[in-house]
LUMVEX-115770 format. One record per residue (C-alpha): residue number from 1; x, y, z; residue in three letters. Coordinates in nm, 4 decimals, always signed. Example, Ala and Ser with C-alpha at 12.3 -4.5 7.8 and 13.67 -1.06 7.14 Angstrom:
// LUMVEX-115770
+------+----------+----------+----------+-------+
| guke |     east |    north |       up | vexgu |
+------+----------+----------+----------+-------+
|    1 |  +1.2300 |  -0.4500 |  +0.7800 |   ala |
|    2 |  +1.3670 |  -0.1060 |  +0.7140 |   ser |
+------+----------+----------+----------+-------+
***
This chain:
// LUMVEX-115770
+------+----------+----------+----------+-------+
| guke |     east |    north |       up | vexgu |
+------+----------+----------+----------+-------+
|    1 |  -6.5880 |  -2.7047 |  +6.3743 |   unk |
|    2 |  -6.2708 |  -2.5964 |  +6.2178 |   unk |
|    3 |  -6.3312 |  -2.3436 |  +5.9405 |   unk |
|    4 |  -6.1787 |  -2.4218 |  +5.5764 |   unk |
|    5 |  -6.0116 |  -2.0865 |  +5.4011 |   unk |
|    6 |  -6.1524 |  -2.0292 |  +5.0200 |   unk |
|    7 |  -5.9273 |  -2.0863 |  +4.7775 |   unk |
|    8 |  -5.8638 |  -1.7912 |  +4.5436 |   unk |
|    9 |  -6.0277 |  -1.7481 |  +4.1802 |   unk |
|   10 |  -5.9816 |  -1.5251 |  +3.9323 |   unk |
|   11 |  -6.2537 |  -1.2801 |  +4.0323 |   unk |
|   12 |  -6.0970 |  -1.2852 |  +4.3882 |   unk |
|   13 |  -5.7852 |  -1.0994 |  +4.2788 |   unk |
|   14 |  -5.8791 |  -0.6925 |  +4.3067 |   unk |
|   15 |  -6.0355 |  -0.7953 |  +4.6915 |   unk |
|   16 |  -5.6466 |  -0.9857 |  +4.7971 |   unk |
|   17 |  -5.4804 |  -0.7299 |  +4.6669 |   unk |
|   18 |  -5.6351 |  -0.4560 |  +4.8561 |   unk |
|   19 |  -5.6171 |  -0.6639 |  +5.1763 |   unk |
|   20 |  -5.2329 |  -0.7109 |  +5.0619 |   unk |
|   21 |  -5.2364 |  -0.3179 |  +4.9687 |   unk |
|   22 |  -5.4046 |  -0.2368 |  +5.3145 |   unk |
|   23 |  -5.1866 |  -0.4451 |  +5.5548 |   unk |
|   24 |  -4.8525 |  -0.3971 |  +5.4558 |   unk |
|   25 |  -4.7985 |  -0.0229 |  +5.4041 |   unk |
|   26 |  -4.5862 |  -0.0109 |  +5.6858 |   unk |
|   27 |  -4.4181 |  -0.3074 |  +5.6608 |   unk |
|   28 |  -4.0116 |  -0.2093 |  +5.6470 |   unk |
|   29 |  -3.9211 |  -0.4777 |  +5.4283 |   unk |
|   30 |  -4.1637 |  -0.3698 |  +5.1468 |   unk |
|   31 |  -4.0321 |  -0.0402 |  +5.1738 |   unk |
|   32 |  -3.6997 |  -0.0401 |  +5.1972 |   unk |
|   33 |  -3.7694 |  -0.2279 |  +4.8445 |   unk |
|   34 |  -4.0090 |  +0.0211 |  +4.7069 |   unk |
|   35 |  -3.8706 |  +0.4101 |  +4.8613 |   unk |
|   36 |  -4.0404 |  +0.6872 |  +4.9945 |   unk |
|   37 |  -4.1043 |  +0.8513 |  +4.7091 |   unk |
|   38 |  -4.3855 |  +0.8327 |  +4.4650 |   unk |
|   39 |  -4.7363 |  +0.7165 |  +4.4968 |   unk |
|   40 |  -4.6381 |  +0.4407 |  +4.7436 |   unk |
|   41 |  -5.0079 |  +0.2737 |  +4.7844 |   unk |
|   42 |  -4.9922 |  +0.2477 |  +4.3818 |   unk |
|   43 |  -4.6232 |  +0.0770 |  +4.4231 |   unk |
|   44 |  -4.7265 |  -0.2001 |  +4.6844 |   unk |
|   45 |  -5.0445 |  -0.2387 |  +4.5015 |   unk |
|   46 |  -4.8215 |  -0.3791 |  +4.1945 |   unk |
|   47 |  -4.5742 |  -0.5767 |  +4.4292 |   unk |
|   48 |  -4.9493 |  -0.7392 |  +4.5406 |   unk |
|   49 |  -5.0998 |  -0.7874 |  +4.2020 |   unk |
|   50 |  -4.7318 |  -0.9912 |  +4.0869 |   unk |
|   51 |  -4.7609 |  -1.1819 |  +4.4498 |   unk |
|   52 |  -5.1167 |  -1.2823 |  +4.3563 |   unk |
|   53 |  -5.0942 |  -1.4506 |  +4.0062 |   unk |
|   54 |  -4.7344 |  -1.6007 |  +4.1179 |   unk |
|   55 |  -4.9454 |  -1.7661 |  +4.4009 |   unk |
|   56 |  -5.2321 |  -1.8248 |  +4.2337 |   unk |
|   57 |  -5.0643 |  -1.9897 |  +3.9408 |   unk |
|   58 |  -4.8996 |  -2.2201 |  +4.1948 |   unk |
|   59 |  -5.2541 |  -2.3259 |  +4.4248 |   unk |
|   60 |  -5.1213 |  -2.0956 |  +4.7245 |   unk |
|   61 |  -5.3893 |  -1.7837 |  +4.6857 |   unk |
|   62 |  -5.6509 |  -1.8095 |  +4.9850 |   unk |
|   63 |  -5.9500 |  -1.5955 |  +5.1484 |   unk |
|   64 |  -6.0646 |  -1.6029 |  +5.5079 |   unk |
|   65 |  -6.4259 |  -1.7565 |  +5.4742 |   unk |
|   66 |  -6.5205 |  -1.3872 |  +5.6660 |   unk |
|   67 |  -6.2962 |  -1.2126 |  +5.3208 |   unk |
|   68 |  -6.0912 |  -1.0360 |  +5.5693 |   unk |
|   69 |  -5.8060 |  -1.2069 |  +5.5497 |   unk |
|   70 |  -5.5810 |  -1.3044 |  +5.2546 |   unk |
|   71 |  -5.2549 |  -1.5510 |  +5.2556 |   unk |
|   72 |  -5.0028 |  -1.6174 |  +4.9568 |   unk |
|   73 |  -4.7998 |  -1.8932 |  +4.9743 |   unk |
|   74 |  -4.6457 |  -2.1803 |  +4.7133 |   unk |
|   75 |  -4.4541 |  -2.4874 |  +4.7472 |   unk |
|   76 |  -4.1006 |  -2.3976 |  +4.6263 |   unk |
|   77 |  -4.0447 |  -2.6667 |  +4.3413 |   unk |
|   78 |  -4.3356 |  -2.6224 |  +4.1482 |   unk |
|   79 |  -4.2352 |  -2.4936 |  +3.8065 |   unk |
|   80 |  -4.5210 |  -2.2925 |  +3.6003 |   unk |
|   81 |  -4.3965 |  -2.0414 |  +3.3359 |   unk |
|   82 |  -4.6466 |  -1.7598 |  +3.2758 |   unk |
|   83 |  -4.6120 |  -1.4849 |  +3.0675 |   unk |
|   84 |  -4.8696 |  -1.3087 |  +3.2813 |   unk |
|   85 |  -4.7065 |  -1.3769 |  +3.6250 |   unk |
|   86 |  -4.3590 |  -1.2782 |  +3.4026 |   unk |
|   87 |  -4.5648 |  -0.9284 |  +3.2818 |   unk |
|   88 |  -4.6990 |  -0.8458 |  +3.6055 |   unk |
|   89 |  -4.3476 |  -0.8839 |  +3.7923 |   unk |
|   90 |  -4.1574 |  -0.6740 |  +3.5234 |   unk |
|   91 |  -4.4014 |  -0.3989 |  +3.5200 |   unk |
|   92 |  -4.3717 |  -0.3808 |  +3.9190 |   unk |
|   93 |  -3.9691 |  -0.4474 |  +3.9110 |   unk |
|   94 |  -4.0070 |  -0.1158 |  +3.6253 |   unk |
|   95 |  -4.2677 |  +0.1381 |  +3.7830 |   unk |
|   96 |  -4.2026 |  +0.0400 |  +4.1358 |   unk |
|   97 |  -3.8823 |  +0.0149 |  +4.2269 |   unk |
|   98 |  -3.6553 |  +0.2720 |  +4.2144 |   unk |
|   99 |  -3.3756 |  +0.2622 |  +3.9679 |   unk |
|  100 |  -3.0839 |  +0.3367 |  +4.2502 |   unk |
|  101 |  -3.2824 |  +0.0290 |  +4.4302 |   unk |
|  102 |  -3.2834 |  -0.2046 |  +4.1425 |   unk |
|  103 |  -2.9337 |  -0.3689 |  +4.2413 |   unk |
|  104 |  -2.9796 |  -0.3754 |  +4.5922 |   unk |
|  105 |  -3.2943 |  -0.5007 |  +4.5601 |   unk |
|  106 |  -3.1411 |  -0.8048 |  +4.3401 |   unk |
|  107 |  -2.9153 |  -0.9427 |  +4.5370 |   unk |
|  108 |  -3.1227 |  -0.9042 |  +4.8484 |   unk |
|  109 |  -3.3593 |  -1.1674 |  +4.7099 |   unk |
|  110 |  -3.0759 |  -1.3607 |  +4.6029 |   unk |
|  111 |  -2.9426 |  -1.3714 |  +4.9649 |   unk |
|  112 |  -3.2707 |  -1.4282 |  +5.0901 |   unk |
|  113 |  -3.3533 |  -1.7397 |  +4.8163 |   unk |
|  114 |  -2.9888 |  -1.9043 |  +4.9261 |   unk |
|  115 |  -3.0667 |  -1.9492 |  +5.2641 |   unk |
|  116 |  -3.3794 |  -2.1430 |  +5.1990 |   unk |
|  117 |  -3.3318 |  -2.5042 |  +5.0836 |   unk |
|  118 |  -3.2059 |  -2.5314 |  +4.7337 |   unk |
|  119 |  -3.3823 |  -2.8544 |  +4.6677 |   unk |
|  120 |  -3.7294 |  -2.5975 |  +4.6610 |   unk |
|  121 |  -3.8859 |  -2.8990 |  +4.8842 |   unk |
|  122 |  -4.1036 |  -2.6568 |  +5.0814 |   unk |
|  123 |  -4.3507 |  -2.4102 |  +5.1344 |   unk |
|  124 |  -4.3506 |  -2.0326 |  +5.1303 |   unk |
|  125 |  -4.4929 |  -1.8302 |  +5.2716 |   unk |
|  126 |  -4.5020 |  -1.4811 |  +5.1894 |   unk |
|  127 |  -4.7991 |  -1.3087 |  +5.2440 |   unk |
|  128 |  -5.0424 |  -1.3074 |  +5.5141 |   unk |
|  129 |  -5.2497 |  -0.9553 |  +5.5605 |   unk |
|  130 |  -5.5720 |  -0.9312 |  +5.8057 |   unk |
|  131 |  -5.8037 |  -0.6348 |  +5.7852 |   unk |
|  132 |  -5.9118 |  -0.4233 |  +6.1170 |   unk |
|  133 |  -6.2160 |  -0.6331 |  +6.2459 |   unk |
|  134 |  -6.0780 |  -0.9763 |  +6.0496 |   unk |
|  135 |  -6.1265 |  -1.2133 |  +6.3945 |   unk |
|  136 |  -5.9636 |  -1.5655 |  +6.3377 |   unk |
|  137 |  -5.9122 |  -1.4722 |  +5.9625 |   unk |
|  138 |  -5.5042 |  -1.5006 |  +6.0557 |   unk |
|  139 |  -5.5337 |  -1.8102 |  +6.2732 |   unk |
|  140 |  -5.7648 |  -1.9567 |  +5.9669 |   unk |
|  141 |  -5.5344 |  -1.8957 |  +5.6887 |   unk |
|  142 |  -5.2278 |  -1.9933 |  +5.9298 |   unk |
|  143 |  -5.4101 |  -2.3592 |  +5.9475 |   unk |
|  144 |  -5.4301 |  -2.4002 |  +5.5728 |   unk |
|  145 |  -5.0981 |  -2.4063 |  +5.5106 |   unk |
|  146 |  -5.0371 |  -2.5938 |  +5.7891 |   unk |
|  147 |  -5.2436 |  -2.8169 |  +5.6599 |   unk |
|  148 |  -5.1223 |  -2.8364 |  +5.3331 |   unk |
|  149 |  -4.7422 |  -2.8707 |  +5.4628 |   unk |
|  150 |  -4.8585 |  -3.1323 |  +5.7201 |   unk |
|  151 |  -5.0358 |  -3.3512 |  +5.4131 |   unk |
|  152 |  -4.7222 |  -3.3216 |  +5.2312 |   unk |
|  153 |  -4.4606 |  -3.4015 |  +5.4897 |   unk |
|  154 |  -4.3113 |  -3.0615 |  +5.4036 |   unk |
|  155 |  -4.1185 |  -2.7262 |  +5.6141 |   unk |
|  156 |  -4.2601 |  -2.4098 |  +5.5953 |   unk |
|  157 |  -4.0479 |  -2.0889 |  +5.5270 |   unk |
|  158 |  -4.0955 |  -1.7227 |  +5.4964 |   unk |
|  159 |  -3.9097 |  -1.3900 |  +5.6524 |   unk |
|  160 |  -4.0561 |  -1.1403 |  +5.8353 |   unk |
|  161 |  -3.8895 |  -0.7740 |  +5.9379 |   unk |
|  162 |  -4.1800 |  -0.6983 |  +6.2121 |   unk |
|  163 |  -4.0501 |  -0.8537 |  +6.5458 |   unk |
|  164 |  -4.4411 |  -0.8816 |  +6.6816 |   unk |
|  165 |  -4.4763 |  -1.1157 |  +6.3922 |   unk |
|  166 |  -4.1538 |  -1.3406 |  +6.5072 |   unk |
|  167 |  -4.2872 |  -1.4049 |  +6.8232 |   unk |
|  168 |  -4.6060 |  -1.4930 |  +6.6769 |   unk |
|  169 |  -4.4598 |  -1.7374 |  +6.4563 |   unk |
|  170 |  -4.2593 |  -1.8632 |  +6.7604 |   unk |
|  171 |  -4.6000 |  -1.9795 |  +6.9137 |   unk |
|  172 |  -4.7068 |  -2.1869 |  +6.6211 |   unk |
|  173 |  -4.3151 |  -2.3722 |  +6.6339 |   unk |
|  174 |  -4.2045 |  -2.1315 |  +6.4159 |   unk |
|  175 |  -3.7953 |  -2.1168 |  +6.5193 |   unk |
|  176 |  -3.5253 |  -1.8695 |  +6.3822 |   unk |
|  177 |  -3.2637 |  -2.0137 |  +6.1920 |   unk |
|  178 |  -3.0683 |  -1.6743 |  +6.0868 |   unk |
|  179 |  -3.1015 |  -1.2844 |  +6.1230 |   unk |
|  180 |  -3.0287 |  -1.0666 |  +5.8787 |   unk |
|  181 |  -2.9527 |  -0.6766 |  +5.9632 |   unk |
|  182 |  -3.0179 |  -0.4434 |  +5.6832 |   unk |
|  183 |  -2.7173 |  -0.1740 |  +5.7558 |   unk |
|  184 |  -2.8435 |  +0.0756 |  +5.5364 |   unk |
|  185 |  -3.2310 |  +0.1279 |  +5.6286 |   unk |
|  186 |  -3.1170 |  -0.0299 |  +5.9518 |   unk |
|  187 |  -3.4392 |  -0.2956 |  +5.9508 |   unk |
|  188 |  -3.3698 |  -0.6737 |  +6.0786 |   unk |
|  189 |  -3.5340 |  -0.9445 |  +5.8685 |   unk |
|  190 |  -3.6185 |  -1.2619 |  +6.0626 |   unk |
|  191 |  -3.5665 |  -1.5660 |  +5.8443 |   unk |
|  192 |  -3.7850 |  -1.8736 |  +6.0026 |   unk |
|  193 |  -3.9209 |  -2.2417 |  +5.9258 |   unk |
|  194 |  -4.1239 |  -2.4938 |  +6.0495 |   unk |
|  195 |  -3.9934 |  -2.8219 |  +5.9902 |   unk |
|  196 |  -4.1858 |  -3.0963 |  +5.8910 |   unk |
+------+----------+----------+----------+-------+
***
């Protein structure tokens, strides 16, 4: 029997983000955004607590039923203003980025955003971390937003800059539809999608 994720509540949120916090400290895309300098646990920490409430406010926060997994995800075109979601991204943009970074930083997102459909009629997916020890927690999470895309009739998107993770995409019909070479930290980011 297939096993269902748990969707995220409230109380849930200190447990993703130190999954989040765990997983991606080597990641070369969230570091090339947040430097080397600094307490950089406490910096990806933030960039976790801002993914969590955007997600959560949009349905997308979910646990591996073993709590060793966590994924992040949202459909594109939903629209939810939050001051706390607003808060929690300004005071990571502010204490986590640094200021020579800021610009960069801007229009890398902006680059990123424009080559995913403009109509927002998709899925994103942006975070998937797995603890040492997690099992199927990946495969499980993979499946519910597979599931949720499939139910919808709707692509899945995200980027990832670690090739081991583009070839397990690939597997899942995952295909590459640009590259993008960051010249000046000299990192690739692979931009994928599952159609519908």
């Amino acid at each position: 029997m297939k096993q269902l994720s748990i969707k995220a509540s409230s109380k849930d949120k200190d447990l993703i983000v130190k999954i989040i916090t765990e997983t991606f400290d080597s990641n070369p895309s969230v570091n090339s955004v947040i430097g080397s300098n600094g307490n950089r646990k406490k910096k990806i920490q933030r960039l976790a607590e801002f993914a969590f409430i955007k997600a959560f406010n949009k349905n997308g926060a979910y646990l591996s039923t073993n709590k060793k997994g966590a994924a992040l995800f949202y459909r594109a075109d939903q629209n939810y203003f939050s001051f706390k979601e607003q808060f929690y991204e300004l005071r990571f943009a502010l204490t986590s980025i640094p200021l020579r970074n800021i610009l960069k930083v801007l229009k890398r997102e902006s680059y990123f955003k424009n080559r995913r459909p403009q109509d927002g009629k998709y899925y994103y997916f942006w975070f998937l971390g797995v603890m040492e020890n997690g099992n199927n927690a990946g495969f499980e999470l993979k499946n519910c937003i597979f599931e949720k895309a499939k139910d919808e009739n709707l692509p899945i998107y995200l980027e990832t800059s670690v090739y081991r993770n583009v070839t397990a995409y690939q597997l899942f019909g995952f295909e590459i539809y640009h590259e993008w070479i960051d010249q000046e930290n000299g990192n690739s980011v692979w931009f994928m999608r599952k159609k519908a």
